[in-house]
C-alpha positions as CSV (number, residue, x, y, z in Angstrom):
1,X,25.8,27.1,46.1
2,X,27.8,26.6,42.6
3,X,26.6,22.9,42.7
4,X,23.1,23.7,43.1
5,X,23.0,25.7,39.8
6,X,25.6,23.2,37.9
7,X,22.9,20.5,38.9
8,X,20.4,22.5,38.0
9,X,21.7,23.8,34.6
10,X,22.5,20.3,34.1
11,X,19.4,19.1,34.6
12,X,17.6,21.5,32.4
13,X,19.9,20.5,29.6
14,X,19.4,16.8,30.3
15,X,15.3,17.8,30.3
16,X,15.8,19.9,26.7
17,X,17.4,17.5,24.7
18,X,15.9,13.8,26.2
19,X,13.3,14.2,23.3
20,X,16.1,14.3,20.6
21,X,18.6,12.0,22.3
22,X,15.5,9.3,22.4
23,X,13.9,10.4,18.7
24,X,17.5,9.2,16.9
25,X,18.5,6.2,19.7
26,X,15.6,4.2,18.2
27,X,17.2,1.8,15.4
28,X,13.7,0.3,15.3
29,X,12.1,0.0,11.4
30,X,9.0,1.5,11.7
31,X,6.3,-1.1,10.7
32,X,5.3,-0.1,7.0
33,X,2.3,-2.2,5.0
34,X,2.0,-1.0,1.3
35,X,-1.3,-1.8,-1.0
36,X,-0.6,-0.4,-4.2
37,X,-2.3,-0.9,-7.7
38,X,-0.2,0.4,-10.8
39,X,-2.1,1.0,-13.8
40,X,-0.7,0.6,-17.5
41,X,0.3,3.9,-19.5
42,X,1.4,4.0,-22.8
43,X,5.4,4.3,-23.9
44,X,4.6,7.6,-25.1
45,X,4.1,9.1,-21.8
46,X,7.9,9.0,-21.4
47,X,10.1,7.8,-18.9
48,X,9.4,10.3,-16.2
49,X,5.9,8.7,-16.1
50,X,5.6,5.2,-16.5
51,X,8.2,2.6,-16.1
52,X,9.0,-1.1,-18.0
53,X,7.5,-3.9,-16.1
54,X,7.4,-7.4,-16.9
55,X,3.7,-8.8,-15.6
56,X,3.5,-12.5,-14.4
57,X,2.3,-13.4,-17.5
58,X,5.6,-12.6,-19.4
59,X,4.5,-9.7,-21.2
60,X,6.4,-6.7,-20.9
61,X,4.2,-3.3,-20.3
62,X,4.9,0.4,-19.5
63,X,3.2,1.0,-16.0
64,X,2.8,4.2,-14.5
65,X,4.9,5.0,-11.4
66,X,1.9,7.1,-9.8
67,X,-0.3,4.5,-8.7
68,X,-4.3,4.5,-9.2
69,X,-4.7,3.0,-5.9
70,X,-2.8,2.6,-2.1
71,X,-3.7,1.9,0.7
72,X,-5.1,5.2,1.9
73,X,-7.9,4.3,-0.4
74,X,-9.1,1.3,1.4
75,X,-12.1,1.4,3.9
76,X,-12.2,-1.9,4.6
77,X,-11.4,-5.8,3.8
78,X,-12.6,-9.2,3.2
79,X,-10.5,-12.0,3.0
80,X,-11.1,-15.4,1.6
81,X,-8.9,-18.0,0.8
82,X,-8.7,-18.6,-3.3
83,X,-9.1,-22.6,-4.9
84,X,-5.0,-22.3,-5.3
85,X,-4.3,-22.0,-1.4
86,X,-3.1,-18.1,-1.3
87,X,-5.0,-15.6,-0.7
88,X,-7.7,-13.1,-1.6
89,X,-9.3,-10.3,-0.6
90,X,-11.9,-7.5,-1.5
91,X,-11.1,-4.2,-0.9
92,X,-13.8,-1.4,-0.5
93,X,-13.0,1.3,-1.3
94,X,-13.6,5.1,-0.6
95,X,-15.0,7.6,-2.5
96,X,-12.0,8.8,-3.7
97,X,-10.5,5.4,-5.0
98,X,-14.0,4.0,-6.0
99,X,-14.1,7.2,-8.2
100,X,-10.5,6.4,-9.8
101,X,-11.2,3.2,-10.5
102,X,-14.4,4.1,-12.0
103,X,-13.2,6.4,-14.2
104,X,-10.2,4.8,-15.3
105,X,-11.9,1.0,-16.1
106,X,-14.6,2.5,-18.6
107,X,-11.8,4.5,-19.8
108,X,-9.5,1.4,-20.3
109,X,-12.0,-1.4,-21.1
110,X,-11.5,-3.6,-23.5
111,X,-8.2,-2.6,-24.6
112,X,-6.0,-5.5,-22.5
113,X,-4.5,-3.0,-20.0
114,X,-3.5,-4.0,-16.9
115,X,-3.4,-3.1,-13.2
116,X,-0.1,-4.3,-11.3
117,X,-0.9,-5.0,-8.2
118,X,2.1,-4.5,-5.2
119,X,1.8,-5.5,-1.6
120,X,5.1,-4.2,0.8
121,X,6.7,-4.1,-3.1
122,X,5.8,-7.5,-3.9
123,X,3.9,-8.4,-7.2
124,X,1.1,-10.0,-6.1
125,X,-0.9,-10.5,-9.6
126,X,-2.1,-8.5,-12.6
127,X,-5.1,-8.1,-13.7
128,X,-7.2,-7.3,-17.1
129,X,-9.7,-4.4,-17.3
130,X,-12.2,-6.0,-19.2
131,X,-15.5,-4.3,-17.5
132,X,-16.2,-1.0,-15.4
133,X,-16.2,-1.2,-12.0
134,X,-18.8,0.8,-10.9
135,X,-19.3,-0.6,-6.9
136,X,-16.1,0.2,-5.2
137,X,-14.6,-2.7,-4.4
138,X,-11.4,-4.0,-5.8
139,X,-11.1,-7.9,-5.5
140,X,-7.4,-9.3,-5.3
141,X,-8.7,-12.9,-6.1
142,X,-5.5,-14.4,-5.3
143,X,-1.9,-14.7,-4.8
144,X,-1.7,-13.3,-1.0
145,X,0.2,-14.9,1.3
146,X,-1.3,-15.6,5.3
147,X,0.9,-12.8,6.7
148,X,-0.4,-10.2,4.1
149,X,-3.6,-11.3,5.0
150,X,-3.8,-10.8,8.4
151,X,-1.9,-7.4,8.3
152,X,-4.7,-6.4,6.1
153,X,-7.5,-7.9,8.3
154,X,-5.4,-6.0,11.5
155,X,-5.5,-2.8,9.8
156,X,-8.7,-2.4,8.1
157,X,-12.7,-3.3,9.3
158,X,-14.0,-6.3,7.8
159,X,-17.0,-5.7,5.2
160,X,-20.1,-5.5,6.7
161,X,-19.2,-5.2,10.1
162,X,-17.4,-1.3,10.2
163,X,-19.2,-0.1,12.7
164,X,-18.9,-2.6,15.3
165,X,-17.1,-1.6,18.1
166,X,-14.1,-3.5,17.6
167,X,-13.6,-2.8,14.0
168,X,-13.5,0.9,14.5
169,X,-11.0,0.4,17.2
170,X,-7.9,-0.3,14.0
171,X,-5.1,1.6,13.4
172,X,-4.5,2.1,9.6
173,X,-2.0,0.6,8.3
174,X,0.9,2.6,8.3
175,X,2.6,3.7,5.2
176,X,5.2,6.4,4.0
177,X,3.2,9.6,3.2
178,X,4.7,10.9,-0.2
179,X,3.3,8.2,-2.6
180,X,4.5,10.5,-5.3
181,X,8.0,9.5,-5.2
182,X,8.9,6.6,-8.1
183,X,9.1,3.0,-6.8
184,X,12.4,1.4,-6.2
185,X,13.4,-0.8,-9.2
186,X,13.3,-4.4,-6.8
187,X,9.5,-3.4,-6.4
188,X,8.8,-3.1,-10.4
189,X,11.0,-6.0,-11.5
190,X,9.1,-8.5,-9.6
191,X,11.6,-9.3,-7.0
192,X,10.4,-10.3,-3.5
193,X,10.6,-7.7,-0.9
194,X,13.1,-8.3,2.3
195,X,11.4,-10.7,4.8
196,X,10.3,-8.4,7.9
């Protein structure tokens, strides 16, 4: 009778914890794709705002570590391949994102500021404000390579075709929640990010 209970204590023990014995077994990354578009600030903002970055181009600017733009902004994608062989893409965005980017390209027109684009921590390119955007839709117009490409087209409907049945079938991409936190230094100095 003593070994029907021990199995049976043992078993409810062995039935309470097998959801935390398998939730810290797994050594498995979790798949993380990162879109995000840093806007210039000024060095008066200080050093708990903005950061130094050194665009493509050479110049060095003080970009803000919150970014205007991620991923949880985009609605869906087009891709295209640019005249240089990477790749581009248009992003639509939703309300929220078109409204940022709205506001803060009439607000920044004209001056030469920048928007530092990052994919999984990579700079991709950086662009000049030098009109509104007033449609929603952010074009990367190149620099993307074929596997960024096609985790965006995975993740996201393609333009024009959102609700088609197999479109609205994606899973968003997914990313780490708190986009508050500063970025690592590798992903504002331009270094690659680690091959996945």
């Amino acid at each position: 009778m003593k070994r029907i209970y021990l199995l049976i204590v043992a078993l409810c023990l062995l039935l309470v914890s097998a959801p935390f014995l398998q939730a810290g077994a797994s050594n498995k990354k979790k798949d993380v794709f990162t879109v995000r578009i840093h806007g210039e600030g000024s060095p008066e903002e200080g050093a708990q705002f903005t950061v130094p970055l050194t665009l493509l181009g050479g110049r060095t600017a003080s970009m803000s570590i919150m970014p205007l733009l991620t991923e949880h902004e985009i609605k869906s994608v087009y891709p295209f391949k640019a005249a240089d062989g990477s790749g581009g893409v248009y992003l639509r965005l939703d309300g929220h994102g078109s409204d940022l980017l709205t506001e803060y390209s009439i607000e920044r027109m004209g001056r030469g500021n920048m928007l530092a684009v990052m994919v999984n921590g990579r700079q991709v390119i950086d662009l000049e404000i030098d009109k509104p955007v007033r449609d929603g839709v952010f074009v990367i117009p190149y620099g993307l390579t074929m596997e960024e490409e096609a985790r965006l087209v995975q993740a996201y409907p393609i333009i024009g075709q959102e609700n088609s049945r197999s479109q609205k079938m994606k899973k968003k991409a997914s990313s780490s929640t708190n986009i508050m936190l500063p970025p690592k230094a590798s992903d504002l100095n331009g270094d690659s990010a680690p091959a996945q």
